[in-house]
DSSP file (Angstrom, degrees, kcal/mol; ACC not computed):
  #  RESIDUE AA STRUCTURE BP1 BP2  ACC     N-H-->O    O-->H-N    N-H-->O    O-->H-N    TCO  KAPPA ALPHA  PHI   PSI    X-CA   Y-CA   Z-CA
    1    1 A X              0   0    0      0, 0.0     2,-0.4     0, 0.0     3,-0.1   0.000 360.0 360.0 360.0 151.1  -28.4    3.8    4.9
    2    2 A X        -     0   0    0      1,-0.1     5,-0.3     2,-0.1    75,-0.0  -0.553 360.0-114.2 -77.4 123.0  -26.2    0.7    4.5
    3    3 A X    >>  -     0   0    0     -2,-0.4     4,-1.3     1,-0.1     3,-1.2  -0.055  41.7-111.9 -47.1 155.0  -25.6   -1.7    7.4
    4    4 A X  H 3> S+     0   0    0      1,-0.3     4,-1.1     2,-0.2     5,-0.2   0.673 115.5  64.1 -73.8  -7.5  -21.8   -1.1    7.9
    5    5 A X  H 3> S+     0   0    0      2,-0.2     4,-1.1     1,-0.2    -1,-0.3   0.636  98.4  55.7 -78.8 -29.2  -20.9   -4.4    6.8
    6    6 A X  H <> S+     0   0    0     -3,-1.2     4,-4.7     2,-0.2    -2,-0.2   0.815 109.2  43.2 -42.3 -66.6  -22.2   -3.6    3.4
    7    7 A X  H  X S+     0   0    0     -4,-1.3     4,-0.9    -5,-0.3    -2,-0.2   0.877 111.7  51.2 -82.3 -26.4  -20.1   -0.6    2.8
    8    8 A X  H >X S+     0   0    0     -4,-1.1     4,-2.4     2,-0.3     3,-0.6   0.874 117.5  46.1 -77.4 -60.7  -16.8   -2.1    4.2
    9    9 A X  H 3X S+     0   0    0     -4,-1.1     4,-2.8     2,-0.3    -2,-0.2   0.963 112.0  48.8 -63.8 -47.8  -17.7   -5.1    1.7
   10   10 A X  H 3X S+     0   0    0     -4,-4.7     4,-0.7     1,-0.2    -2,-0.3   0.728 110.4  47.6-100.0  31.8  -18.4   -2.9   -0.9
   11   11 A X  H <X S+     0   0    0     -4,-0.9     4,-1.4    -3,-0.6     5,-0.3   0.618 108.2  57.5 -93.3 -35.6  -15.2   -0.8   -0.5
   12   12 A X  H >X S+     0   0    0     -4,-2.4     4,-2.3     2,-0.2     3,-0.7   0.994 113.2  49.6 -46.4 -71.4  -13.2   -4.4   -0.3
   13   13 A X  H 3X S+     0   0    0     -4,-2.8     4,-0.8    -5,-0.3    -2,-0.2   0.719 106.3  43.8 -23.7 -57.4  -14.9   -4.7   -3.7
   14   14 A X  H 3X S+     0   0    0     -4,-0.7     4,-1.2     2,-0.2    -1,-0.3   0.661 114.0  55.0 -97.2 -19.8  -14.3   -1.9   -5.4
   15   15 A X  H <X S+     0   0    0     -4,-1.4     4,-4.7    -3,-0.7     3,-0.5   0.967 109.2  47.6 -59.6 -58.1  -10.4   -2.0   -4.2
   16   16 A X  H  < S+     0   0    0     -4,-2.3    -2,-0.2    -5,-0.3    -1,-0.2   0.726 105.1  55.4 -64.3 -22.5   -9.9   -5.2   -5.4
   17   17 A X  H  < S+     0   0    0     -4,-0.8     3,-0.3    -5,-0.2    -1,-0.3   0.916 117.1  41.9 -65.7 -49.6  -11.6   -4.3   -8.9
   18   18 A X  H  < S+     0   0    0     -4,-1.2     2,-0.8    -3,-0.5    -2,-0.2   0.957 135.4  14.9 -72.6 -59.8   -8.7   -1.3   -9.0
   19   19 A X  S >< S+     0   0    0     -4,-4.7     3,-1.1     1,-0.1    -1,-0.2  -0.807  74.2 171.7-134.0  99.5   -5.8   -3.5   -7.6
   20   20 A X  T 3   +     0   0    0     -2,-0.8    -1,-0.1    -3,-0.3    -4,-0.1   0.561  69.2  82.2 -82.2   7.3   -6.5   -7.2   -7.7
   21   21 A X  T 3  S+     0   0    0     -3,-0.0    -1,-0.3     3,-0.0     3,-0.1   0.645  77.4 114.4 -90.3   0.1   -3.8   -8.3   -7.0
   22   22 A X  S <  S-     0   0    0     -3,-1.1     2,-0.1     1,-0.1    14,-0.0   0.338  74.5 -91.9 -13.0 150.5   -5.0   -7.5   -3.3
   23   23 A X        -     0   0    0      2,-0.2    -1,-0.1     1,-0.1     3,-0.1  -0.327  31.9-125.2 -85.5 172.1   -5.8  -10.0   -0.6
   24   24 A X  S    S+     0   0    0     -2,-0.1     2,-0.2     1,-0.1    -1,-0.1   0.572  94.4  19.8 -82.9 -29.8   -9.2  -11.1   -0.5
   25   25 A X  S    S+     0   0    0    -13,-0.0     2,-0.3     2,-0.0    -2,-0.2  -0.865  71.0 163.8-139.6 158.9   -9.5  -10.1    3.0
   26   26 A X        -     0   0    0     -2,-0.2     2,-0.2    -3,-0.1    10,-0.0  -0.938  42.6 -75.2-150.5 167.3   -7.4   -7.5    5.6
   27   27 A X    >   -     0   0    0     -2,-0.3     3,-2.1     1,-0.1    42,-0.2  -0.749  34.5-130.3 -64.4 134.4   -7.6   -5.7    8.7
   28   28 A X  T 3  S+     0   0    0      1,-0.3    42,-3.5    -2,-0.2    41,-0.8   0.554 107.8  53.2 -32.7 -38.4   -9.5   -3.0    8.8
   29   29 A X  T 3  S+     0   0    0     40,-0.2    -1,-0.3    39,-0.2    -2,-0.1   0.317  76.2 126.6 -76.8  -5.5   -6.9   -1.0   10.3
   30   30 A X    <   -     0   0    0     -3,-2.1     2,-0.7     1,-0.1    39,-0.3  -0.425  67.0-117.5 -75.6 144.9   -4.3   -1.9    7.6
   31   31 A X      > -     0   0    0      1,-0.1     5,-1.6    37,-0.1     6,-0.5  -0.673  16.9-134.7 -93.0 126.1   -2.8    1.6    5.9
   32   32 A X  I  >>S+     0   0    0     35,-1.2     6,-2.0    -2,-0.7     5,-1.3   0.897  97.7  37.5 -31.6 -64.0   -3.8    1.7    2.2
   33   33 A X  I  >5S+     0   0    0      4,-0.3     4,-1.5    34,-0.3     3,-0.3   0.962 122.3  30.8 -86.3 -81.4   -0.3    2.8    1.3
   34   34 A X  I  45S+     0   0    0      1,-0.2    -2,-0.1     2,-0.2    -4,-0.0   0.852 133.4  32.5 -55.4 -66.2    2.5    1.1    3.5
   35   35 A X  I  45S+     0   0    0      1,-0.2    -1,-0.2     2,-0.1    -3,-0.2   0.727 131.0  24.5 -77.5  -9.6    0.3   -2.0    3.8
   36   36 A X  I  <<S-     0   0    0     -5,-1.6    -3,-0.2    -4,-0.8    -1,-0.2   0.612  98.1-131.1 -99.8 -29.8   -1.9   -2.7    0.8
   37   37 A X     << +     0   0    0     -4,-1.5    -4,-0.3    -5,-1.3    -3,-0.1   0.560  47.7 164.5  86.1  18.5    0.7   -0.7   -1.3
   38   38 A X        -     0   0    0     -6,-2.0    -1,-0.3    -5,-0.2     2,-0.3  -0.338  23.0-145.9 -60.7 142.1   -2.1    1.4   -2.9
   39   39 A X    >>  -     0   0    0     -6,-0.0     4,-1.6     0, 0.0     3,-1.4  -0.787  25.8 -98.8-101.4 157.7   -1.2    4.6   -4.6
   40   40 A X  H 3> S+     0   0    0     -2,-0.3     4,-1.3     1,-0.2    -2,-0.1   0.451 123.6  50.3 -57.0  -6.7   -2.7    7.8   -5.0
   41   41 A X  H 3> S+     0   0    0      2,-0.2     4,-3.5     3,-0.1     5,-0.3   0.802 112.2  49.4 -73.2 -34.8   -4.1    7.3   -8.4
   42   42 A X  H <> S+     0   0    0     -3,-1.4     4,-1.9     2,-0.2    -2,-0.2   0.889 117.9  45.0 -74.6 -40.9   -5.7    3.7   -7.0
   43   43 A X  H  X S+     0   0    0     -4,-1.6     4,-2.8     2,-0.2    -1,-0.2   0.978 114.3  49.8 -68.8 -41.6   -7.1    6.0   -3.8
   44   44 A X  H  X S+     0   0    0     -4,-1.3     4,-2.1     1,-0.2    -2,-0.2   0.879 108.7  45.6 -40.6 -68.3   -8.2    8.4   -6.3
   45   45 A X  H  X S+     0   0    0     -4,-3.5     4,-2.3     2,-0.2    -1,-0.2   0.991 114.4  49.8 -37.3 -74.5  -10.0    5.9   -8.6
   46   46 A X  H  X S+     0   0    0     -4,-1.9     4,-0.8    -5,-0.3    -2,-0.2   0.916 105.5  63.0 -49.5 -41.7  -11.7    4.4   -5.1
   47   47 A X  H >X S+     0   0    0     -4,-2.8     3,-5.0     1,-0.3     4,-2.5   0.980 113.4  36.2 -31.9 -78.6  -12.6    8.6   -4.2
   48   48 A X  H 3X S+     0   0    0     -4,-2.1     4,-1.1     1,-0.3    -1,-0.3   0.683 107.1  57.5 -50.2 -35.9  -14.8    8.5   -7.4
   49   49 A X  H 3X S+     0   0    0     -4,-2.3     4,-0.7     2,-0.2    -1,-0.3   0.523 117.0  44.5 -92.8 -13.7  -16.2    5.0   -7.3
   50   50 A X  H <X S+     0   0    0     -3,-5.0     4,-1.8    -4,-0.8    -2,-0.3   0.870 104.3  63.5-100.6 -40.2  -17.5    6.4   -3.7
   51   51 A X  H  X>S+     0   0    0     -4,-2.5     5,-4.8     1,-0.2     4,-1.0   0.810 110.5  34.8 -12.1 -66.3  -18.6    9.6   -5.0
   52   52 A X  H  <5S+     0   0    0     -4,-1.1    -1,-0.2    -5,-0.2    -2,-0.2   0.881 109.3  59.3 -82.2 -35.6  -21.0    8.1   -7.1
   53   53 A X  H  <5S+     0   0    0     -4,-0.7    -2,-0.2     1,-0.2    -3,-0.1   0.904 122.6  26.2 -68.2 -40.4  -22.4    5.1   -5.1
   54   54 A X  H  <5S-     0   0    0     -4,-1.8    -1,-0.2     2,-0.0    -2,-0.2   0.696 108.2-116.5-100.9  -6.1  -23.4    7.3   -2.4
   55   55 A X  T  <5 +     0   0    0     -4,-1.0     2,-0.4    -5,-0.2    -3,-0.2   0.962  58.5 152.0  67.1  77.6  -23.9   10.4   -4.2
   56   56 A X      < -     0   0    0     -5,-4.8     2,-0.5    -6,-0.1    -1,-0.2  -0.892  50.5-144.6-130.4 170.1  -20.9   12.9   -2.4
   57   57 A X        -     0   0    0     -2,-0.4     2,-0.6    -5,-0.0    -5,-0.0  -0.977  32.4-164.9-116.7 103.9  -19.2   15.6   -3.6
   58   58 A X        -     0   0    0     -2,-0.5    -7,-0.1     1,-0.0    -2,-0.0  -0.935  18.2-134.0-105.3 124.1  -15.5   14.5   -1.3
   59   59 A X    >>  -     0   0    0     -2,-0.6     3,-1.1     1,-0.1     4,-0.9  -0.235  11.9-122.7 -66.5 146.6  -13.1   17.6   -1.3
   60   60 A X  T 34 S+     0   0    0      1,-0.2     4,-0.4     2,-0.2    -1,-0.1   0.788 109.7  70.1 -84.3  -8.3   -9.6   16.8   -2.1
   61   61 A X  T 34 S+     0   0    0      2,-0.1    -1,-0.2     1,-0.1     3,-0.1   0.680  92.9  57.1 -60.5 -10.1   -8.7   18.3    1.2
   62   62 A X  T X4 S+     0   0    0     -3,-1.1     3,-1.7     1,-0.1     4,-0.2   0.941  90.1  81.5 -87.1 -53.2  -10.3   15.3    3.0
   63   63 A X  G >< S+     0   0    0     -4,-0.9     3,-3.4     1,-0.4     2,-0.5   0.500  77.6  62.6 -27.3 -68.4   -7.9   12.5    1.0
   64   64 A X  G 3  S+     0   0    0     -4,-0.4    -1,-0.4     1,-0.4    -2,-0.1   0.310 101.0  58.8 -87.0  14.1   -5.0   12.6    2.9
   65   65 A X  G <  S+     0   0    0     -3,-1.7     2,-1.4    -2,-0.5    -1,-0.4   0.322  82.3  91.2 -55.6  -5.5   -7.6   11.2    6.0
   66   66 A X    <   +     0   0    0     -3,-3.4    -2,-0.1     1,-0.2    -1,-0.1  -0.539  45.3 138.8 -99.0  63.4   -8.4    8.2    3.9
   67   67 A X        -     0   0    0     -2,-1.4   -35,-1.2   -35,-0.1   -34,-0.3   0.977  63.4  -3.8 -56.1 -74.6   -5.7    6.3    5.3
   68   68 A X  S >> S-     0   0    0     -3,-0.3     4,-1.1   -37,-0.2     3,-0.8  -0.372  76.2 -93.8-115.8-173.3   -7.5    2.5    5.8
   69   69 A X  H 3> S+     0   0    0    -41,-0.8     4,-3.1   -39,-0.3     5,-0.2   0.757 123.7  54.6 -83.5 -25.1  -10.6    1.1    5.4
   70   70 A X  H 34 S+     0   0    0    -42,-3.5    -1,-0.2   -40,-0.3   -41,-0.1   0.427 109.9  48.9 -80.4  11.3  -11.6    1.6    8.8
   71   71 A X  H <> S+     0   0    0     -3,-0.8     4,-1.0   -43,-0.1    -1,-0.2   0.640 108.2  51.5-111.4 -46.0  -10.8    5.3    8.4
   72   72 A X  H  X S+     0   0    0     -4,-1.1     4,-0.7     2,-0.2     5,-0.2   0.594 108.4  57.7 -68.3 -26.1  -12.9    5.7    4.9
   73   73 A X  H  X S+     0   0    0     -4,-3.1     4,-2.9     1,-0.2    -1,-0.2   0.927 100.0  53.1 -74.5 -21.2  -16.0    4.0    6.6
   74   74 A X  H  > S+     0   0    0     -5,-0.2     4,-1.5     2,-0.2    -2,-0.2   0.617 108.5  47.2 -97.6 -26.5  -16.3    6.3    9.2
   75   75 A X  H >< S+     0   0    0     -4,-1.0     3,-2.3     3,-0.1    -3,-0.1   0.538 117.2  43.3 -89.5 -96.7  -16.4    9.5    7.0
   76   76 A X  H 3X S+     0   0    0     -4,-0.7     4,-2.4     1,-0.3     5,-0.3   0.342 115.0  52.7 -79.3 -39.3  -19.0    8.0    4.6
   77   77 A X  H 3X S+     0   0    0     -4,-2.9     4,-2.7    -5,-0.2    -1,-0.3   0.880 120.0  34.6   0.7 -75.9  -20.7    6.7    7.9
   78   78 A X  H <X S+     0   0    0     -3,-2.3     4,-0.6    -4,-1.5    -1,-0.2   0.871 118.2  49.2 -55.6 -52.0  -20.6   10.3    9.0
   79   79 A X  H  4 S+     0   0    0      1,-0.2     3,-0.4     2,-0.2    -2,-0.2   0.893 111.7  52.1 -62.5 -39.2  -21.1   12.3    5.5
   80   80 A X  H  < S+     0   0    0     -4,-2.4    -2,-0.2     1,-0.2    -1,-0.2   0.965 113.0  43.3 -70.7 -44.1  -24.3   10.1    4.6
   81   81 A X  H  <        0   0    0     -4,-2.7    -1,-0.2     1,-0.3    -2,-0.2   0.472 360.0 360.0-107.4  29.3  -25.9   10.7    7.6
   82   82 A X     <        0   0    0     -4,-0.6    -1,-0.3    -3,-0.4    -2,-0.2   0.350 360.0 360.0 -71.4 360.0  -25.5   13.9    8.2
């Protein structure tokens, strides 16, 4: 599995590829929608780009937990190594 620093970086990554206009860096804790101003197509987008990279099937009842980044590490954390 990928050290957590890894996935955190590439989820930084793959945000900023969707919306670039994005800070380079944030808090971890920062909410996707009030602070980063992401919408649900731009979370959507990020679902799928995680989807494949780790090979998950993510139900669309789990979105509305994918709050921050520090919320979205800790389920793939959890899903991968279960």
């Amino acid at each position: 599995m990928e050290a957590d620093e890894q996935i955190i970086e590439f989820l930084r990554e793959e945000l900023r590829s969707i919306k670039p206009a994005l800070p380079r860096d944030w808090p971890l804790a920062a909410h996707f929608k009030q602070d980063l101003n992401l919408d649900s197509l731009d979370l959507v987008e990020l679902v799928a780009r995680i989807e494949q990279r780790y090979e998950l099937m993510i139900p669309d009842a789990d979105l509305p937990g994918f709050t921050s980044l520090e919320a979205l590490h800790a389920y793939i954390v959890e899903r991968v190594s279960a």
